[in-house]
N, C-alpha and C positions, 0 to 999 in steps of 0.2 A: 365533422364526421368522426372524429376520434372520441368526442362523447357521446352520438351517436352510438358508435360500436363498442363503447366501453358499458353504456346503457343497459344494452341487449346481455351483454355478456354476466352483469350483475342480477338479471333477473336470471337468465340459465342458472346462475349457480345457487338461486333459489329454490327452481324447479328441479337440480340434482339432489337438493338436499330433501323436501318434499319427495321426490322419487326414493330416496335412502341411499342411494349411490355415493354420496358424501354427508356426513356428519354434522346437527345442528351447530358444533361449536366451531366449525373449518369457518376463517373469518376470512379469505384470502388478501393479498393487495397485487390487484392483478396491473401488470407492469405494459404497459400497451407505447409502444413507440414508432415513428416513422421507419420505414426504409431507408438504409443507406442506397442502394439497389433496386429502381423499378423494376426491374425484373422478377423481383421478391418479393413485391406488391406493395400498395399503399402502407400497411401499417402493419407487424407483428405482435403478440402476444403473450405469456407465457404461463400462459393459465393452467393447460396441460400438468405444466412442470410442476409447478407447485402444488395443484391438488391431486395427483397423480398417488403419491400416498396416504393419503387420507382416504380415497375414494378405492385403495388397494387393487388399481392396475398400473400397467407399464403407461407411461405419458403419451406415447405415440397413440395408445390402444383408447385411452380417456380422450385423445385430442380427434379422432376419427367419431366418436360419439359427440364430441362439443361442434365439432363441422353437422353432421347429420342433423341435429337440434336445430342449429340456426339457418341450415337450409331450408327446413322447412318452416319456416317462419316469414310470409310472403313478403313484409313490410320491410325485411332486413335484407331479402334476396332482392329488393329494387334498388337499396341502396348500395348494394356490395355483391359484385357478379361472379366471384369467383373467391373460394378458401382454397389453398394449400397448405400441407403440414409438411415444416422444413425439420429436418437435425434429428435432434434427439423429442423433439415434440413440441416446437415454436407453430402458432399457425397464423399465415401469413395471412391476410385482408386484400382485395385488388377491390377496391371500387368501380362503382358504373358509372358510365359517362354522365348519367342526368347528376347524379351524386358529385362528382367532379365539376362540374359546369354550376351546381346549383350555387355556389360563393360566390360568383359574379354579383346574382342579382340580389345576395345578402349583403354585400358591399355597396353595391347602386342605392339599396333602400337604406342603410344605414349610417350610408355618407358618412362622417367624420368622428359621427360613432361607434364603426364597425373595431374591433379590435376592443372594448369596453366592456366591461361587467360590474355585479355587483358581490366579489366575492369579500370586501370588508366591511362590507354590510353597513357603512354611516359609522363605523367604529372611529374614535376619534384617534391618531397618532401625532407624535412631535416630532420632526426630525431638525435636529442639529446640525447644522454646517456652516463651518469656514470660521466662526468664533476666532474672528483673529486679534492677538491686543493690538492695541490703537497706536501702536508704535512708528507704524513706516505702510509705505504702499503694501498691498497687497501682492506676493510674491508667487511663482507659477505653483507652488505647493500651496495655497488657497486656491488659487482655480482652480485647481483640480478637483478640491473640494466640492466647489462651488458649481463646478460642471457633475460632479456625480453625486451632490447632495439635492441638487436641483432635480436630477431627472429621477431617480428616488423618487423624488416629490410627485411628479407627474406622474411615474406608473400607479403608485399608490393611489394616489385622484384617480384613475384611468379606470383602477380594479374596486372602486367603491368606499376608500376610507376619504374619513374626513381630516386632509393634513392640514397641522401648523408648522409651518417654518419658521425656525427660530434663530436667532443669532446673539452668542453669548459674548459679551465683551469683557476680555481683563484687563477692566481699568483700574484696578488697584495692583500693589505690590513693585518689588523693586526695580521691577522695566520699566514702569509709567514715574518710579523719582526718575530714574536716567533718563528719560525722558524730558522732564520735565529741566533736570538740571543741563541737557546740551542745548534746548531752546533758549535756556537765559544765557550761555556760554555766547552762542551766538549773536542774541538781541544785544551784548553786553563787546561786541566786535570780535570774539575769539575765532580761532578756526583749530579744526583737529591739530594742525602739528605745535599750537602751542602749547608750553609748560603745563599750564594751568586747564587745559581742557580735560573734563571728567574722564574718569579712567575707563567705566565703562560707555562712556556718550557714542549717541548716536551720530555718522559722518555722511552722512547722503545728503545731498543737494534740498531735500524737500527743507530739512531743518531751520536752515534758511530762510526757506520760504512762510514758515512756521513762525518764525524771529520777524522778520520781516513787515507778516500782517499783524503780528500782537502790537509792535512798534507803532504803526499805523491804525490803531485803536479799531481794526475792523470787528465785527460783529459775524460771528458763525452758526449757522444752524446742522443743526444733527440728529434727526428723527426729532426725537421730545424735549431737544435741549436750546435753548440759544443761551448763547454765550459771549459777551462782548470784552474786549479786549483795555485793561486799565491804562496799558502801556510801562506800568510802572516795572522795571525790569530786579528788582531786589524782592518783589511777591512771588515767591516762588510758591505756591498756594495758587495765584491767581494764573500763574505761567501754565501750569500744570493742568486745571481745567480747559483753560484754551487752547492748548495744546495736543489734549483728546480730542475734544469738540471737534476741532479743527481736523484730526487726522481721519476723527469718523466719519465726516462728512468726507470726505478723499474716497473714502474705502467706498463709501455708499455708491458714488457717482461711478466709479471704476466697475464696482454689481451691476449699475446700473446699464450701461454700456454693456454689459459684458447679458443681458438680459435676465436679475437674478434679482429677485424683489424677497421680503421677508413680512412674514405680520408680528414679529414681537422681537423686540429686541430688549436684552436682558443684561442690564450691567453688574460688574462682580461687586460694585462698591455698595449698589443698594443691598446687597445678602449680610453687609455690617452695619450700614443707615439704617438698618432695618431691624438687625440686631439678631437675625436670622441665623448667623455664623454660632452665635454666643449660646442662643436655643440649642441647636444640634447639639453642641458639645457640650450642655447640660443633660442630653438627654442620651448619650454614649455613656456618660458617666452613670446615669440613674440607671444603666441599661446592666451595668455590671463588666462591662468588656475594655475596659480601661484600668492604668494602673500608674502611679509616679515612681519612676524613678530617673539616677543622676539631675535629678532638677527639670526636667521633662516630664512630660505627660504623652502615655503609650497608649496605643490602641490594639486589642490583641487580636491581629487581625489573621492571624494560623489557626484560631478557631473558625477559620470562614476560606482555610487554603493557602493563604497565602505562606512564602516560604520564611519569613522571618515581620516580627510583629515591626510596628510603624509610630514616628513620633507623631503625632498631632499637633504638641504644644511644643515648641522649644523653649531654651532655658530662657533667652532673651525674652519671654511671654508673646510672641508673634507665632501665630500658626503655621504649618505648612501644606503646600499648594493644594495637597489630596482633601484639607479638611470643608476649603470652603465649595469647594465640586462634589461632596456629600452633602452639605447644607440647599446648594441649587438642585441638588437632583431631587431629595427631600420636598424642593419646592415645586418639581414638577410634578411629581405624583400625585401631591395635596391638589394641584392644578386637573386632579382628572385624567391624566395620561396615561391610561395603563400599559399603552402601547409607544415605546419612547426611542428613536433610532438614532445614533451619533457617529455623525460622519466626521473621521477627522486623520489627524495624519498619522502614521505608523508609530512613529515616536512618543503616541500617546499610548501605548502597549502596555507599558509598566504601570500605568496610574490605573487600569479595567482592573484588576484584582481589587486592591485596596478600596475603591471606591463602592463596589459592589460589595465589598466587606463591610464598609462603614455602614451602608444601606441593613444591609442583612442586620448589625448589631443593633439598631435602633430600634426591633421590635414592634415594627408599623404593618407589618405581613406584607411587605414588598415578595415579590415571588424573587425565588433565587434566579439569574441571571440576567435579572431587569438591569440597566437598560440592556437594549442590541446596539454592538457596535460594527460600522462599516469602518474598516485602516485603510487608505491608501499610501502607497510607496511614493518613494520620490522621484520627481521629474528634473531628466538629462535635458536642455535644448540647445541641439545642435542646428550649425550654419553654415555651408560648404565644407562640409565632413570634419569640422572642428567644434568643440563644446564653450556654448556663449555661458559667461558665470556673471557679468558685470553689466548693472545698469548705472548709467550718470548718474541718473533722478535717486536712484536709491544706495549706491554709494557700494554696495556690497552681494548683489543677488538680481535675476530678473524678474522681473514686476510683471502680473498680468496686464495690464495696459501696456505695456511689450510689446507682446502678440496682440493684440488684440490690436493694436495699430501696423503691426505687420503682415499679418493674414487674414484679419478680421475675425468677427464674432464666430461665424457659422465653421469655419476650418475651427478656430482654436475649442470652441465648446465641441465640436466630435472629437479631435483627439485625441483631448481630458478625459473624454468618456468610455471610450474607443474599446480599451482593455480595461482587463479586470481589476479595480482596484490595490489588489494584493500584489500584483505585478511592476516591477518596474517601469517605466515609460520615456520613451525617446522621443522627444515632439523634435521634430527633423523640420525646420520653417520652410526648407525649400521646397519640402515635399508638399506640405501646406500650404504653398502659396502657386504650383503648378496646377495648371490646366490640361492633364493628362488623365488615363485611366489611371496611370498608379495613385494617385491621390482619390482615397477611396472617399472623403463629402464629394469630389468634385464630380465624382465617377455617379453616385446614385442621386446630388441632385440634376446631374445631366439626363436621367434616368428619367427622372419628372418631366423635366423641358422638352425633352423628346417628343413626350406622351401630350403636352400641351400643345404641340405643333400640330400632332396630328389631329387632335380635336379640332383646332383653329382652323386647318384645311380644310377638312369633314364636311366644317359649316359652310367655310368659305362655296364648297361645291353643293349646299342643300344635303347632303348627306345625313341620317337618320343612325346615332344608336342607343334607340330608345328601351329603356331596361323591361318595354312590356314584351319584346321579343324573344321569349324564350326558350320558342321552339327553333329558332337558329344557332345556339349553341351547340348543339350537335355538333355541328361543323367546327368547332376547335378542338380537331384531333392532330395536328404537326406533335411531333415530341416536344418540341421546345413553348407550344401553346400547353400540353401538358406539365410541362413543367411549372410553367408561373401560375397555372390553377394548382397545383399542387400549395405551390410556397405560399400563395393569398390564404389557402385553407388554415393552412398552420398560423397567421400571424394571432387571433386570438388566444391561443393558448401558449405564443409564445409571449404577449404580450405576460399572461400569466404567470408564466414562470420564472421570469425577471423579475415580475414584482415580488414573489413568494424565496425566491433566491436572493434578493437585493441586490441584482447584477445587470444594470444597465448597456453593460458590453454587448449582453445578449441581441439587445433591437439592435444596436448599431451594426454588428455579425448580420445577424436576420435582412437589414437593409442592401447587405452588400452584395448576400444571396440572390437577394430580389433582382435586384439594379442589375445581375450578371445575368439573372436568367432572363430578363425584360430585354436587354440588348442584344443578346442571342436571338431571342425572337423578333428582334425588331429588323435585325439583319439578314434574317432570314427570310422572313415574312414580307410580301407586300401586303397593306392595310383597305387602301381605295383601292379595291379590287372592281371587277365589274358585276361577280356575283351578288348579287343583293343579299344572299344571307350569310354567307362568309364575311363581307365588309362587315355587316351589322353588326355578326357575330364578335368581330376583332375590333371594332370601336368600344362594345361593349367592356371585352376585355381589357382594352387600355385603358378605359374608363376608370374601371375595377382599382385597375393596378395605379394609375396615377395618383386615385385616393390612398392605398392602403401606403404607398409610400411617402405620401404627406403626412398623414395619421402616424406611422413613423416616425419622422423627420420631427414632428411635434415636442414627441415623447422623448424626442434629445435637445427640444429647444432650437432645431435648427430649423432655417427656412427651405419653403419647396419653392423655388423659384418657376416662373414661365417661362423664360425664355436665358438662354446664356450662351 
């Protein structure tokens, strides 16, 4: 209904302009939002306000003429029964009951579709997340990734683009030697507290495990790769491939689990196999934006903002980190992506300038601010009101296979998502693992279960709520039946604006709205009434609302369960 009345209102202020009452060039961007306040009506406006001088009256006196206009307009007066002009010249929308009622049966016929558009029109996007190196399990700062890189994904799909998921791995550079040299440490009997264990080696239990199967000649697969093990423990060459191989496949399975699948996965070592690295940075150089000095090669990157220019090349001839993350982004682009989103952790804050600088110098007509980056904050987890920092397996940090054995999928993937990425986040396991209202999955998928009960009953007595009934809607006038026609209306265009914000917190908010105002009315409400069109009416509704919160639940990867 809010494009509905947003519709009406864009043609008015054609026909004001046509009338001369407002100016061909008044372009407006009329701001149309729900009600905090049913009393204040479905939806307000503030169309008044802003063309108010252009049109050279007071807003209240322009907002009594934009009422009068779309009164009389019969088509708009069936769906919207009443205007009031609030304040200073907001004017308020109360919809009609068939208007309010008519979502149901948009929902019944659009089943699992309802809440979908096409507003990226088949545009192709990439989104990046969790690119973690292949060093150790996956830690609650990739899930979190991984839970808000993921549903990204799905709203994007939901609102009409065509995504790929990607996951970048750095397997090169000096985490994957230490890597490489604490698995021979171990294959070769050491343990961290002796002399000789590498300075920066890795000490987690997996290592071990790493040592262990290279020893025992096993054979690992890892998306595109197998890789068998020679045994030989002085091939530190060969440790080292096995070694990734090996942890990639850990990580994959632990996605796996955790419900988070990928179609392309990008290693950092092919962007040198490839020689891809070596290109860029001949073409920085042919570009003019570079320059050597103390034995280094600079990139001047304060022609592109940034606050002091950047090495590239160090003296030792090895690059630095920012140059081969311009060489892969370079590679996406060439790939088609105009539209490129990177989900990643806060700490990658400092490298968005430079990189986007390196881009901009290359003179490829990259638009300035390509890619978009999504930061999330890091994750506290607490366990009887103390902060858990240590996993055995991983020797120094907790692992999402953690949680994900502790509360399962569907709690840990909402929490991850829950809030806004830019926010810090407390995952509180006890709260996530309780079977109360405070635990808001457990609260709206109990929300669903309800709602599947009373279907299940429905039937069980022959009961009927067939969506061709639609002249018993009427009959869903309780406030608290208004209320959850109200919230179903909205979930479309909120799906909308979480996709268009990249803020997935929003469905989860939206869900919790639902689930309170669904329980309110379910508390309220008896359903197998004896009226035949109030029952029908409120199956219908249930109906409605059981989908829109599965459709939901989707769009965070979590499940609606039947019964709990």
């Amino acid at each position: 209904m809010k494009a509905f009345i947003s519709e009406h209102l864009d043609l008015l202020v054609t026909q004001l302009k046509s009338d001369r009452l407002l100016p061909e060039t008044f372009q407006p961007r009329i701001q149309m939002d729900n009600t905090k306040d049913k009393l204040h009506g479905d939806f307000a406006c503030n169309l008044a306000l802003i063309a108010a001088k252009p049109a050279g009256k007071k807003p209240r006196e322009l907002a009594e003429i934009i009422v009068a206009l779309l009164a009389a307009n019969a088509g708009f007066s069936q769906q919207v029964s009443k205007m009031e002009i609030a304040g200073p010249g907001f004017i308020n929308f109360f919809l009609s009951q068939d208007a309010l009622t008519s979502v149901v049966t948009q929902v019944l016929k659009a089943g699992e579709y309802f809440g979908r558009s096409n507003v990226g029109q088949n545009e192709k996007v990439q989104i990046e997340f969790v690119s973690a190196n292949p060093t150790g399990p996956l830690h609650i700062g990739h899930g979190r990734g991984a839970a808000v890189g993921d549903c990204l994904s799905r709203l994007l799909e939901a609102t009409g683009w065509q995504v790929t998921r990607e996951f970048y791995y750095n397997d090169a550079g000096a985490q994957i030697d230490n890597l490489a040299l604490s698995v021979q440490a171990r294959a070769k009997g050491l343990g961290p507290d002796d002399a000789s264990w590498p300075k920066d080696g890795y000490q987690g239990d997996y290592i071990n495990d790493v040592a262990q199967s290279f020893l025992a000649g096993n054979t690992v697969i890892a998306d595109d790769q197998q890789v068998t093990a020679n045994t030989d423990t002085d091939d530190l060459d060969a440790l080292r491939r096995f070694a990734v191989a090996f942890l990639r496949r850990e990580q994959d399975l632990d996605l796996k689990a955790f419900g988070v699948a990928f179609d392309v996965y990008y290693l950092e070592s092919s962007l040198y196999e490839e020689g891809l690295v070596a290109a860029t940075v001949k073409k920085l150089i042919d570009s003019g934006y570079t320059y050597e000095e103390g034995g280094a090669l600079w990139l001047r990157t304060t022609d592109f903002g940034d606050d002091k220019d950047r090495v590239m090349r160090k003296t030792d001839g090895g690059y630095t980190y920012f140059v081969p993350d311009v060489a892969y982004h370079l590679n996406k682009w060439q790939r088609g992506f105009k539209k490129v989103i990177n989900e990643q952790g806060a700490d990658h804050h400092s490298t968005i300038t430079r990189v986007r600088a390196g881009l901009q110098a290359l003179k490829v007509d990259i638009p300035e601010g390509w890619p978009d980056y999504v930061l999330h904050q890091m994750v506290t987890v607490m366990r009887d009101g103390e902060e858990v920092k240590i996993s055995k397996r991983a020797g120094s940090y907790v692992t999402l296979r953690d949680l994900i054995d502790e509360v399962g999928c569907d709690a840990t993937r909402y929490f991850l998502a829950a809030r806004a990425p830019s926010s810090q986040l407390t995952f509180d396991i006890d709260l996530a693992r309780s079977q109360t209202n405070d635990n808001p999955v457990y609260y709206i998928q109990y929300a669903h279960a309800r709602l599947c009960s009373v279907e299940r009953q429905a039937k069980e007595k022959n009961y009927s709520g067939s969506s061709d009934a639609i002249d018993c809607l009427a009959k869903l006038t309780t406030d608290q039946e208004q209320a959850v026609l109200n919230l179903l209306a909205r979930f479309p265009e909120t799906v909308k604006k979480a996709a268009r914000e990249l803020e997935p917190h929003q469905i989860a908010q939206y869900l919790r709205d639902l689930a309170a105002a669904m329980h309110s009315w379910y508390n309220a409400n008896q359903f197998l009434v004896e009226d035949v069109q109030v029952r029908t009416a409120r199956l219908m509704l249930a109906a409605a609302t059981r989908q829109v919160l599965a459709n939901g639940l989707d769009l965070l990867g979590v499940t609606a369960p039947d019964s709990m």
